[in-house]
Backbone as CSV, one residue per row, in Angstrom:
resi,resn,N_x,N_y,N_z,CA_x,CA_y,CA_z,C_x,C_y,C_z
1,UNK,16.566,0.963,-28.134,17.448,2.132,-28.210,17.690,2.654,-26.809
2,UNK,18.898,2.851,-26.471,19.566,3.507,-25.062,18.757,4.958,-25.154
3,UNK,18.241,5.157,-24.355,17.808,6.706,-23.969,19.403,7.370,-23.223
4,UNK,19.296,8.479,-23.981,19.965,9.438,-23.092,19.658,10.271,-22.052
5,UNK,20.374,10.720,-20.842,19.841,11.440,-19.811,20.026,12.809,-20.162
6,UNK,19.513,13.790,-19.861,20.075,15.402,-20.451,19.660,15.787,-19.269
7,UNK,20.535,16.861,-19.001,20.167,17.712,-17.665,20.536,19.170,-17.854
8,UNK,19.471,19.784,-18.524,19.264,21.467,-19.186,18.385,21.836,-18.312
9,UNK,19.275,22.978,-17.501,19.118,23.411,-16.379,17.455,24.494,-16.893
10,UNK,16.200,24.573,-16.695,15.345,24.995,-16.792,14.675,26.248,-15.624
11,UNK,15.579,27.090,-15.121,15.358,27.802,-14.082,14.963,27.162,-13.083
12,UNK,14.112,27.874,-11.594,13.386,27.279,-10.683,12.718,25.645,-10.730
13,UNK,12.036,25.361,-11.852,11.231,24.252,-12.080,12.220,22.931,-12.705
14,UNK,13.453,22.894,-12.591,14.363,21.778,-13.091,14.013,20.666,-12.375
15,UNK,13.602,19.586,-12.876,13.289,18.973,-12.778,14.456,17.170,-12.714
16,UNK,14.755,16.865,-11.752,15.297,15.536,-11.909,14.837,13.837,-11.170
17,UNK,15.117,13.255,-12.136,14.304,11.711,-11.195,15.649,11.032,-11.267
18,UNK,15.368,10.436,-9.908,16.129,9.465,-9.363,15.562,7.951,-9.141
19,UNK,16.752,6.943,-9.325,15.845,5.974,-9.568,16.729,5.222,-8.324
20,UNK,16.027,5.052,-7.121,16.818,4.154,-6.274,16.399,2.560,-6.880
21,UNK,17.857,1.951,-6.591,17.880,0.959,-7.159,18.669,-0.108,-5.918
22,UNK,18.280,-1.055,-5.065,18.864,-1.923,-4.244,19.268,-3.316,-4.485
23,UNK,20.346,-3.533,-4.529,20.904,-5.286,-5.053,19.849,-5.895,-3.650
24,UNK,20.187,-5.953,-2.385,19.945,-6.612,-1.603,18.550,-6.968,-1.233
25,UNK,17.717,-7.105,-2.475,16.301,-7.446,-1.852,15.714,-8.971,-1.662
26,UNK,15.013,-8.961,-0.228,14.577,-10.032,0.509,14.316,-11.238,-0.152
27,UNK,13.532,-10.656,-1.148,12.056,-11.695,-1.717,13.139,-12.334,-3.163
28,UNK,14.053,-11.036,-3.663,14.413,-11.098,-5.125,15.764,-10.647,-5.316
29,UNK,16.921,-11.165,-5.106,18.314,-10.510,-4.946,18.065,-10.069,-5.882
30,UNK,19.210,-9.270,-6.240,19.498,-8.601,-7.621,18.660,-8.503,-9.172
31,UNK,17.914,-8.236,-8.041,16.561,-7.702,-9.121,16.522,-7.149,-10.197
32,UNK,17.204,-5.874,-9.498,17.394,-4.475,-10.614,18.337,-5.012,-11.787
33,UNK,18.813,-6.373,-11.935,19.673,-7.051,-12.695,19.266,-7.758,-13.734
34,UNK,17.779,-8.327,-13.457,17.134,-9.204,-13.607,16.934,-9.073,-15.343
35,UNK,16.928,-10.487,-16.074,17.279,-9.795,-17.483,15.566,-9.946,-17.829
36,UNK,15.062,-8.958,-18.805,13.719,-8.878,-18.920,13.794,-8.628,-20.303
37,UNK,13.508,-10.192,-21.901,13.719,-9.292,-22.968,14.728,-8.832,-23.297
38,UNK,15.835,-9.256,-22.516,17.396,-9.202,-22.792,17.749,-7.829,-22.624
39,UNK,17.115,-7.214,-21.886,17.761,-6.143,-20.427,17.630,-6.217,-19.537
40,UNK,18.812,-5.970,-18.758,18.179,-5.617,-17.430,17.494,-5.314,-16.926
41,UNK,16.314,-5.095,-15.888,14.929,-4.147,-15.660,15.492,-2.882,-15.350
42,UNK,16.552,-2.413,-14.752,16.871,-0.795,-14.467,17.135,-0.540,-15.954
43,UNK,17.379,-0.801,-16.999,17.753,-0.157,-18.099,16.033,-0.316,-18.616
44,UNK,15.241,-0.997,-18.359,14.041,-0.788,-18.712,13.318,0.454,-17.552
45,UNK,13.381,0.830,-16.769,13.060,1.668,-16.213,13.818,2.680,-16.239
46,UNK,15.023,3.064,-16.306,15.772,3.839,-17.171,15.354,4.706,-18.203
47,UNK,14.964,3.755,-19.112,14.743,4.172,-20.425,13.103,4.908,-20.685
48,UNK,12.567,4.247,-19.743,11.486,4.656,-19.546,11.267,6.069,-19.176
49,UNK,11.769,6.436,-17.776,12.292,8.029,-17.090,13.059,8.297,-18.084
50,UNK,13.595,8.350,-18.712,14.006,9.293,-19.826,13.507,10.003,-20.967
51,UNK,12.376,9.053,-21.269,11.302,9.827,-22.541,10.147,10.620,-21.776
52,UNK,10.276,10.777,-20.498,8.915,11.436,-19.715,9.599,13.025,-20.457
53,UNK,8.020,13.828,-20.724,8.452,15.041,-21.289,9.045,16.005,-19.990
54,UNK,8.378,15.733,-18.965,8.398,16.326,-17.564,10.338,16.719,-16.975
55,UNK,10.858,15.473,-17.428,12.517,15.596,-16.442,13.233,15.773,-17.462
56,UNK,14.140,17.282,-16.813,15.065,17.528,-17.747,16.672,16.861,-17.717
57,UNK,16.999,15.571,-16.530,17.980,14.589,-16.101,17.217,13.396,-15.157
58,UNK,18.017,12.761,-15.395,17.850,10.979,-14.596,18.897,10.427,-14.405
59,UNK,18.791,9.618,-13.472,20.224,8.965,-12.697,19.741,7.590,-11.915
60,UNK,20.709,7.186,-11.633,20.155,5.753,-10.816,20.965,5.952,-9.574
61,UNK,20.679,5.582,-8.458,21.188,5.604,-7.237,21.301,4.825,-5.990
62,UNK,22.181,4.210,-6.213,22.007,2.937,-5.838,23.444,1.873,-4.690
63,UNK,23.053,0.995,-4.250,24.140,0.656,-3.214,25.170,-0.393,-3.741
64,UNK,25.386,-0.632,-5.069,25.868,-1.248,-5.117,26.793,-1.609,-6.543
65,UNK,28.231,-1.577,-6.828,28.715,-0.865,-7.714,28.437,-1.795,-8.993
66,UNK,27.898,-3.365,-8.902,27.627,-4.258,-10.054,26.399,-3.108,-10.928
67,UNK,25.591,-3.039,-9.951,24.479,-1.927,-10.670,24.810,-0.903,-11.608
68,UNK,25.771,0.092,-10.443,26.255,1.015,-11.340,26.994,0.862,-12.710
69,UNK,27.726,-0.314,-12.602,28.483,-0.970,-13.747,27.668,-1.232,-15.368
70,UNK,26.704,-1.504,-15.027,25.486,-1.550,-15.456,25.118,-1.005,-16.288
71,UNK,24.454,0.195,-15.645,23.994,1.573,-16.077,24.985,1.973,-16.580
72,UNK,25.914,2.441,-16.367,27.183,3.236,-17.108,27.157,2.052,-18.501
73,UNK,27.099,0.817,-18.621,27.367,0.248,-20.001,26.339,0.514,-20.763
74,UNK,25.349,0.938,-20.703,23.830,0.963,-21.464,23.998,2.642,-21.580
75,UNK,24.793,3.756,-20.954,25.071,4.792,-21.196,24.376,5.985,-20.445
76,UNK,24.064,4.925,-19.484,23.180,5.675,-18.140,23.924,6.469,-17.499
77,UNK,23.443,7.207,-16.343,23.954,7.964,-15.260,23.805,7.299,-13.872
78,UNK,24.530,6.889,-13.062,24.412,5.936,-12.302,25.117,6.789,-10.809
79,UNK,25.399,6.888,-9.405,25.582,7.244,-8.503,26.117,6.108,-7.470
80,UNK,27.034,5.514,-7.024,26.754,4.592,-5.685,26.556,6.007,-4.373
81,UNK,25.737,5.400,-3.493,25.664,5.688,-2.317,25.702,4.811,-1.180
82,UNK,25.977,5.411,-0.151,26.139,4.556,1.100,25.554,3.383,1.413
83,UNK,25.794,2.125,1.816,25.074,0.953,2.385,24.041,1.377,3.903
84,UNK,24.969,2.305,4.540,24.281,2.588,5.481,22.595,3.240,5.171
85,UNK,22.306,3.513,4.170,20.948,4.154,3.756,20.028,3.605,3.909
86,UNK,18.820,3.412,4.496,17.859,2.380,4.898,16.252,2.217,3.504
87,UNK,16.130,3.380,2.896,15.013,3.119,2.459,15.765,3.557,0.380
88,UNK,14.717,4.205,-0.233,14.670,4.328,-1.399,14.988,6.144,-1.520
89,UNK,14.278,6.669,-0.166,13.732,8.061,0.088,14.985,8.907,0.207
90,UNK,15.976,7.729,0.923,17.458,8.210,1.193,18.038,8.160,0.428
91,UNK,17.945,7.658,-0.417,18.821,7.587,-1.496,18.687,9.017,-2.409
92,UNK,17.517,8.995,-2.692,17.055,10.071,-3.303,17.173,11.947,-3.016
93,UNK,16.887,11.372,-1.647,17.769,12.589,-0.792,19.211,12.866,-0.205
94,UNK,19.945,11.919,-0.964,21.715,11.878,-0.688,21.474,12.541,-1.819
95,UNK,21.274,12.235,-2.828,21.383,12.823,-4.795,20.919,14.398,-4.378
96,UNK,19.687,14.481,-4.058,19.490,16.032,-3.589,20.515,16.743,-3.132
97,UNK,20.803,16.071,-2.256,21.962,17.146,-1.494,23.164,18.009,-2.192
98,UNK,23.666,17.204,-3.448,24.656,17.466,-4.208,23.987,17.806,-5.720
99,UNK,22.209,18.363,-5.767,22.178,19.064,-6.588,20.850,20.174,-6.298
100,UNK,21.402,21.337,-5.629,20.983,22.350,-5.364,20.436,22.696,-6.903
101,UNK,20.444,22.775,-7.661,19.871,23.537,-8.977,18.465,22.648,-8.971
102,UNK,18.243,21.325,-8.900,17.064,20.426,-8.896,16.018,21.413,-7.806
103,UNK,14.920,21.731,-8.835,14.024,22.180,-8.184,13.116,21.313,-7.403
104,UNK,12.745,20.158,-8.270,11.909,19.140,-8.677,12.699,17.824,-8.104
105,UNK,12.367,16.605,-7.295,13.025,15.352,-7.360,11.805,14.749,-7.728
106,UNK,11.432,13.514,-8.474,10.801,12.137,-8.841,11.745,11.205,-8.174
107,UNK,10.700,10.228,-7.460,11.538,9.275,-6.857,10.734,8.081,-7.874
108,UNK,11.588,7.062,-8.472,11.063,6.594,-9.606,11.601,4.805,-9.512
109,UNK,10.860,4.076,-8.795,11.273,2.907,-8.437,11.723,2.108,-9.147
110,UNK,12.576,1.091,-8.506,13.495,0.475,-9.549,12.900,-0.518,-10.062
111,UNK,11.865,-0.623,-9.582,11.613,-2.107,-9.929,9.905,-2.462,-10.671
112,UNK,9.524,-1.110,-11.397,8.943,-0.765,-12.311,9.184,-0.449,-13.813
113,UNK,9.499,-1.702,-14.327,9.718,-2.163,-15.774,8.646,-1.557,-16.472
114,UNK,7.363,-1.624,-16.164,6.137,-0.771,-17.301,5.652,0.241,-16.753
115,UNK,6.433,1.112,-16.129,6.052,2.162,-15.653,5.827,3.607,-17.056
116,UNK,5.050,3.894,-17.469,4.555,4.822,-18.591,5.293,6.235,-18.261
117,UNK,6.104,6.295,-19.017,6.350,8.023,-19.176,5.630,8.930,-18.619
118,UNK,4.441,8.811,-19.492,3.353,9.848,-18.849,3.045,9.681,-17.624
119,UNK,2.893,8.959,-16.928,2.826,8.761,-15.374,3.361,9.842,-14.900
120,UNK,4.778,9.526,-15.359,5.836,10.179,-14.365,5.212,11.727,-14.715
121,UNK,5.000,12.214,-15.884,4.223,13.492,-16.481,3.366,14.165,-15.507
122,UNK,2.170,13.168,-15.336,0.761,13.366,-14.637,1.333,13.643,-12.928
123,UNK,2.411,12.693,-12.387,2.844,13.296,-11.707,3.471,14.362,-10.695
124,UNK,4.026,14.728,-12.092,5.014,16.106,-12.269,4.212,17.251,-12.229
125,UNK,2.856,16.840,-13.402,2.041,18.156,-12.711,1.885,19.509,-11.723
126,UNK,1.110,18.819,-11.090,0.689,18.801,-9.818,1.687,19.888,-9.223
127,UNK,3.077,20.032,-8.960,4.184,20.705,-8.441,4.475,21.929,-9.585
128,UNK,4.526,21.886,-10.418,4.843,22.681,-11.916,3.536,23.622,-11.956
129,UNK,2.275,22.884,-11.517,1.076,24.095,-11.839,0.960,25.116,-10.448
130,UNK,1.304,24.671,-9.400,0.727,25.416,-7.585,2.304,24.869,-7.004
131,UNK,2.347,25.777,-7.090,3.802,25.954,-5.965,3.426,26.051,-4.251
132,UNK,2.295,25.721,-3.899,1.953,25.169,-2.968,1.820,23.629,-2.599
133,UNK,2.184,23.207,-3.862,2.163,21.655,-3.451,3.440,21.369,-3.154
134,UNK,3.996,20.596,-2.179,5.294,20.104,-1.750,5.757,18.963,-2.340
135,UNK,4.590,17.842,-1.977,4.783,16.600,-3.043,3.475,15.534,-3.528
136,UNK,3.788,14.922,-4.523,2.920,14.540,-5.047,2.952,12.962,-5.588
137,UNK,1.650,11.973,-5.900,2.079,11.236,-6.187,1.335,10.321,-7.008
138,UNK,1.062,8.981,-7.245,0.238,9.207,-8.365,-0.980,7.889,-7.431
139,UNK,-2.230,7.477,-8.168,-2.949,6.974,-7.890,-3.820,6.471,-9.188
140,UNK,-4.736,5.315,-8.918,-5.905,4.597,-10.133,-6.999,4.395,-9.481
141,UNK,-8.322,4.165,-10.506,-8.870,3.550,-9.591,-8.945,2.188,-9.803
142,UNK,-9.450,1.486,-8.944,-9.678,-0.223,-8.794,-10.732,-0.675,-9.611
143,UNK,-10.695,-1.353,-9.926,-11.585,-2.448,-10.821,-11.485,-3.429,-10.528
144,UNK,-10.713,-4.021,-9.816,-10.635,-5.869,-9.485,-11.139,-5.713,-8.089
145,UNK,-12.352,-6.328,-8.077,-12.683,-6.244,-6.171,-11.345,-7.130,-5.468
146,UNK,-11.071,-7.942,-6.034,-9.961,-9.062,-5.339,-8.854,-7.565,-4.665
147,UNK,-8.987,-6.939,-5.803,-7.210,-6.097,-5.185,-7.768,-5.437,-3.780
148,UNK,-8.943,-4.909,-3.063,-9.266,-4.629,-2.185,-8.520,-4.971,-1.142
149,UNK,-8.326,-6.286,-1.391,-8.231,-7.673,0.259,-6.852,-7.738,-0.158
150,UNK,-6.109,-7.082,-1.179,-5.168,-7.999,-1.633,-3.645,-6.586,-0.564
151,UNK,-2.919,-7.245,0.405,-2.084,-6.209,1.344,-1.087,-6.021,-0.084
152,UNK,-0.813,-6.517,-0.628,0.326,-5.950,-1.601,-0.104,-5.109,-2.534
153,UNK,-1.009,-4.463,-2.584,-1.783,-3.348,-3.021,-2.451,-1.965,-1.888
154,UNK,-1.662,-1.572,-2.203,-2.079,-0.044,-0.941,-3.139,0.640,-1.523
155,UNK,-4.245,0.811,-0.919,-5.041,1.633,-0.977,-5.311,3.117,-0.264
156,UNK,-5.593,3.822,-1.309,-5.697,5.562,-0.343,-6.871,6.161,-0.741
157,UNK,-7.313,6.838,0.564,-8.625,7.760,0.274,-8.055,8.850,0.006
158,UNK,-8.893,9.935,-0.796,-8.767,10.705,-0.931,-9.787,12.424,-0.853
159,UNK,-9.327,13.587,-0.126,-10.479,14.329,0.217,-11.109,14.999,-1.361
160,UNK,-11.720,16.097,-1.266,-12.533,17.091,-2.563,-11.398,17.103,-3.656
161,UNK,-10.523,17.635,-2.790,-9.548,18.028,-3.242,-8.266,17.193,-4.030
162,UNK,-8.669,16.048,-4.037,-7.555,15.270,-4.114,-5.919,15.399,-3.261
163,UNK,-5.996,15.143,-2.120,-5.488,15.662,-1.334,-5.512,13.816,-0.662
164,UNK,-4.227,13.126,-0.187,-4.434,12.319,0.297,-4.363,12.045,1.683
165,UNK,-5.694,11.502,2.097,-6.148,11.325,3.165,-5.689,10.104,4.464
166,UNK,-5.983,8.968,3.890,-4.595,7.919,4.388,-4.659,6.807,3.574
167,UNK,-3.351,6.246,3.578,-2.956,5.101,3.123,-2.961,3.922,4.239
168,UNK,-3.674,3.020,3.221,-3.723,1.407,4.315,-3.649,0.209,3.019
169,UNK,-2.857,-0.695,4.384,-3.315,-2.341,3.125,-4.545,-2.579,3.288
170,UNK,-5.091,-2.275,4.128,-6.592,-3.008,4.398,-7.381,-1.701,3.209
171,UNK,-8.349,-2.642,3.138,-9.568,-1.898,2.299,-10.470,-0.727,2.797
172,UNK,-10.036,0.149,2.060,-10.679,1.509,2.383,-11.629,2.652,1.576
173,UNK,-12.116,3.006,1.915,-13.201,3.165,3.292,-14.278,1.609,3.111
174,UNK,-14.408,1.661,4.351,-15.654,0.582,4.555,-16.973,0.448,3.874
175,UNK,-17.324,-0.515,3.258,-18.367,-0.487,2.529,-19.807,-1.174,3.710
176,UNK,-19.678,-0.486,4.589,-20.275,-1.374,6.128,-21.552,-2.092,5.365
177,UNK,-22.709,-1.543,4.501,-23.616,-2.308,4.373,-23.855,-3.603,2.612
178,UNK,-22.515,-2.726,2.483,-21.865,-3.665,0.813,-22.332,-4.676,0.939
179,UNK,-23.113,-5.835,0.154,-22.401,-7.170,0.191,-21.358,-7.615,-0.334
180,UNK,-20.629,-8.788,0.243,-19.379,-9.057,-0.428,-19.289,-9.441,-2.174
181,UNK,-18.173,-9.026,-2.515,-17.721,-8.836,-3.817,-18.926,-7.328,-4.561
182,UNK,-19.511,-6.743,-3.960,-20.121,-5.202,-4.348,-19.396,-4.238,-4.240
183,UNK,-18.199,-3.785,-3.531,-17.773,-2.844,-2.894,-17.674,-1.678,-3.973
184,UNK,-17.021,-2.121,-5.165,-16.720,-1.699,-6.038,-18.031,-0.589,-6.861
185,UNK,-18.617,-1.548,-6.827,-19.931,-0.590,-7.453,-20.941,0.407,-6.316
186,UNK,-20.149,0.735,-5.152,-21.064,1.242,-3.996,-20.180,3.082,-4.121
187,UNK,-18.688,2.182,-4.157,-17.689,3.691,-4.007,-16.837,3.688,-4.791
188,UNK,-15.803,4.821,-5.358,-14.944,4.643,-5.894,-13.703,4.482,-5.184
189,UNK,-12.905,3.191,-5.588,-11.913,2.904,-4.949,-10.700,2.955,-5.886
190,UNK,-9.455,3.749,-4.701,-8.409,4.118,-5.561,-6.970,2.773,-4.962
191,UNK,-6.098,2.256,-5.708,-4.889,2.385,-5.388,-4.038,3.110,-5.488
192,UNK,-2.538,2.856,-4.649,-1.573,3.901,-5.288,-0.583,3.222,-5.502
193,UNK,-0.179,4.104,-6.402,0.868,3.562,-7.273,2.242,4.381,-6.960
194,UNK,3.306,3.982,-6.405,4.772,4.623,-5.611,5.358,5.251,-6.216
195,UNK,5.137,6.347,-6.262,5.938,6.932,-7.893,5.593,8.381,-6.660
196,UNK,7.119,9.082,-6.518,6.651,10.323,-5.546,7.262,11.420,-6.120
197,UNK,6.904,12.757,-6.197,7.252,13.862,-6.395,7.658,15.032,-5.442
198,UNK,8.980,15.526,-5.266,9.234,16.327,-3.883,9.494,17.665,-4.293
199,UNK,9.493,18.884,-3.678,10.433,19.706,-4.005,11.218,19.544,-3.199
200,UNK,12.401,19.907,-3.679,13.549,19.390,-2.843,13.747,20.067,-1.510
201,UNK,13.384,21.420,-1.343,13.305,21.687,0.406,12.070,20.683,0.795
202,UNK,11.303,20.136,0.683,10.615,19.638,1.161,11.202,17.854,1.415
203,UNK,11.643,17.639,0.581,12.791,16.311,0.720,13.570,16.228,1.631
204,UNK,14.555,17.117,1.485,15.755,17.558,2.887,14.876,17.422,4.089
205,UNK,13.773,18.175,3.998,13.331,18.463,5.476,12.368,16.641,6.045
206,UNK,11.800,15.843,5.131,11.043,14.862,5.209,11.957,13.830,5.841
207,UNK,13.324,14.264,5.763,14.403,13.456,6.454,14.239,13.575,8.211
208,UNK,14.308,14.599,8.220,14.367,15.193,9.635,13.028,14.810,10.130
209,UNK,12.151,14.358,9.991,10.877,14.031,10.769,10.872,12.749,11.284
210,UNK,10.660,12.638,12.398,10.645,11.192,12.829,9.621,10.367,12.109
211,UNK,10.250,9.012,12.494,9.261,7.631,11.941,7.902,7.897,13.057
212,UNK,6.780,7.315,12.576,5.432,7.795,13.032,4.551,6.796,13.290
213,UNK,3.457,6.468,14.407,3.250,5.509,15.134,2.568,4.444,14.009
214,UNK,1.338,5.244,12.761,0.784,4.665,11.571,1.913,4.118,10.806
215,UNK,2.835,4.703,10.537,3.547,4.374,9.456,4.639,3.179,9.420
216,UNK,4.850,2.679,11.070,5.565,1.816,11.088,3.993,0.665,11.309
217,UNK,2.952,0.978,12.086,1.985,-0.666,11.968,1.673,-0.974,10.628
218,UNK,1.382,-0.052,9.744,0.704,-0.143,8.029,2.187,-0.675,7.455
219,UNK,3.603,0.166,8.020,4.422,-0.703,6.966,4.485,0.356,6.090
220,UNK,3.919,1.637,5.456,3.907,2.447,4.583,4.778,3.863,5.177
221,UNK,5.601,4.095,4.203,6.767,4.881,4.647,6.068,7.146,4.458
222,UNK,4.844,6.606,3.425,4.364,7.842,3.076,3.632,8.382,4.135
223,UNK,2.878,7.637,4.919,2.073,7.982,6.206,3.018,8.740,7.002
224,UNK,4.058,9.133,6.907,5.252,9.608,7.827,4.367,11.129,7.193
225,UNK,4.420,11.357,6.645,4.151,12.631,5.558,2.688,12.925,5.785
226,UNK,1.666,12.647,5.996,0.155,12.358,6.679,0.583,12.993,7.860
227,UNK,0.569,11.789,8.584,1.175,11.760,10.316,1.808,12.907,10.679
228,UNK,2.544,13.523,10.022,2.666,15.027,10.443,2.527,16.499,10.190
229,UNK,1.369,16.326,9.358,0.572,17.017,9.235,0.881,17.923,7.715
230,UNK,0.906,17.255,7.067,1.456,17.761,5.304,0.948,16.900,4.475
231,UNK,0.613,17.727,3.249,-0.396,17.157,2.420,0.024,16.537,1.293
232,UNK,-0.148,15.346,1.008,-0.047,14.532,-1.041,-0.567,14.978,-1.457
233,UNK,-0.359,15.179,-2.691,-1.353,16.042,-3.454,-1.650,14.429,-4.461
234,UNK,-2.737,14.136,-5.534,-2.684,12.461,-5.894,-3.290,13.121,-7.224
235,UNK,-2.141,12.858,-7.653,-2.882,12.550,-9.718,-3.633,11.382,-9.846
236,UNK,-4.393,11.358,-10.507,-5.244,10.341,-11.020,-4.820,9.904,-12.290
237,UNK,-4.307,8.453,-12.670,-3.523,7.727,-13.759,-5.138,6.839,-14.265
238,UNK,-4.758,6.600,-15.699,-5.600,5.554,-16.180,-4.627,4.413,-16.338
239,UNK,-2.857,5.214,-16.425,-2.469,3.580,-16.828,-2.235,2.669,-15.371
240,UNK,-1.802,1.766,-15.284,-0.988,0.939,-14.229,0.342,0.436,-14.547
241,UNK,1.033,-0.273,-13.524,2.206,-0.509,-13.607,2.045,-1.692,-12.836
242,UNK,3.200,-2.624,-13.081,3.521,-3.716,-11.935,4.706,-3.515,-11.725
243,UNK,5.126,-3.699,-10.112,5.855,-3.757,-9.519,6.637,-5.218,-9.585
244,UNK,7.672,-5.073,-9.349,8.760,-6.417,-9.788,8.932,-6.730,-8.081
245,UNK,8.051,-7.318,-7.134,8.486,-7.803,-5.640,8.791,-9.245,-5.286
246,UNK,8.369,-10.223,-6.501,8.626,-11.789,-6.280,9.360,-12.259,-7.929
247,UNK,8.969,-13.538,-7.908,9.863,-13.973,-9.135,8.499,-14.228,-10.034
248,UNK,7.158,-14.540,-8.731,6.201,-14.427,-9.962,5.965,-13.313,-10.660
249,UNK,6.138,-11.922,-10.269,5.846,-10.171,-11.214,7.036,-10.774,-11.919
250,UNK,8.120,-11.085,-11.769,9.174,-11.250,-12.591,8.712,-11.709,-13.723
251,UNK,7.898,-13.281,-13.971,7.828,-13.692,-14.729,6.475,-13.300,-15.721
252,UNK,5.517,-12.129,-14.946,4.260,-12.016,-15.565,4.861,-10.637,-16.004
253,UNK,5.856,-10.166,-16.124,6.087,-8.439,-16.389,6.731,-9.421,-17.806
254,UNK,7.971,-10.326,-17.613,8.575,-10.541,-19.242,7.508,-11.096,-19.649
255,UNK,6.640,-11.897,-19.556,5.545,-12.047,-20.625,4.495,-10.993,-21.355
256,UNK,4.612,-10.262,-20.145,3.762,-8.636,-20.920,5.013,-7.544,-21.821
257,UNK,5.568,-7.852,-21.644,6.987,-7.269,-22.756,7.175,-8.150,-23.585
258,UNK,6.982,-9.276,-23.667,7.702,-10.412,-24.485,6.271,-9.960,-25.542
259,UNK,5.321,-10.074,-25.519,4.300,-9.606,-26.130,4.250,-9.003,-26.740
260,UNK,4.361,-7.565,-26.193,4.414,-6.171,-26.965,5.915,-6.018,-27.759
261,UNK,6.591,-7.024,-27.602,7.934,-6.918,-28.355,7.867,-7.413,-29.599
């Protein structure tokens, strides 16, 4: 069933997710195209951001008008924006710009086919309870020692507070006297999972900060947000998600749908 988008304006706390969506990726052209179960994956992630109780609208935003074509046939809300846009963040913050009533942005990746409603929920939190939080985002903990070592898995510490401390591919914090394959049972280790929450002055302004000396060696675009001195706030998820970055997630995400179908 097509989810519908609704956008009932909820005072201060309105809430909207955006789903940047890019044809041109490295590893996986036209990804967001990719049929999964005989949809597309953006109409599976789509549909997904739409049953979160948290957003009161959703949209896709994206560079490229086959996409949008797309979305509009499945009965989506779809946006093109500029080619010139370099990341996911921009995208998300072009959509801001032209909706001042959005209290709330979710930046809600495209290429998360089992991404859980509630996620996006547990997310949303965080901003909805302390209006001191700017943005937020989500996190698990680890159970596979392998994912430690593994760079396509970001790992983040986190302080008392849940407050995130930094993000790295490498394995963090050091288990200096661990033996190998123990790490796990010495500390608790979190990944994170890309799923971000802004208020939107805080979006606008995350533009204006320069790129940052961590954030371009790690490769991680959130360390920009660390690096200058502003805080994540990190929900703690039990579920997980896979990310769609090769043709192998491609083919291990339709077998975990083909399943549950």
């Amino acid at each position: 069933m097509t989810a519908s988008p609704r956008f009932v304006q909820t005072g201060s706390q309105s809430v909207v997710a955006v789903i940047p969506a890019r044809y041109g990726s490295q590893r996986l052209p036209g990804k967001p195209l990719a049929d999964i179960c005989g949809k597309p994956m953006i109409q599976h992630v789509y549909e997904r951001t739409a049953q979160a109780g948290s957003i009161d609208w959703c949209l896709v935003a994206t560079d490229d008008e086959r996409i949008a074509s797309v979305v509009r046939e499945f009965g989506g809300h779809a946006v093109v924006t500029p080619d010139t846009l370099q990341t996911g963040t921009d995208r998300v913050a072009f959509v801001a710009r032209s909706l001042p009533e959005a209290a709330i942005l979710v930046n809600v990746q495209g290429d998360e086919p089992l991404l859980q409603p509630t996620m996006i929920d547990e997310a949303v939190r965080p901003l909805v309870a302390d209006p001191r939080v700017s943005v937020a985002t989500l996190v698990r903990h680890i159970d596979d020692e392998q994912d430690l070592t593994n760079r396509g898995i970001v790992k983040v510490v986190l302080d008392r507070d849940s407050n995130c401390l930094y993000f790295s591919r490498s394995p963090i914090p050091c288990a200096r006297d661990a033996a190998p394959g123990s790490w796990t049972k010495r500390h608790l280790y979190f990944k994170h999972i890309g799923l971000y929450v802004y208020r939107r002055e805080f979006l606008l302004e995350l533009l204006e900060m320069s790129r940052t000396p961590l954030e371009i060696t790690e490769s991680l675009e959130q360390l920009r947000i660390v690096e200058h001195g502003h805080r994540i706030k990190a929900a703690i998820t039990e579920h997980d998600s896979i990310p769609v970055d090769t043709a192998e997630d491609l083919e291990r995400v339709r077998s975990i749908l083909s399943k549950r179908t």
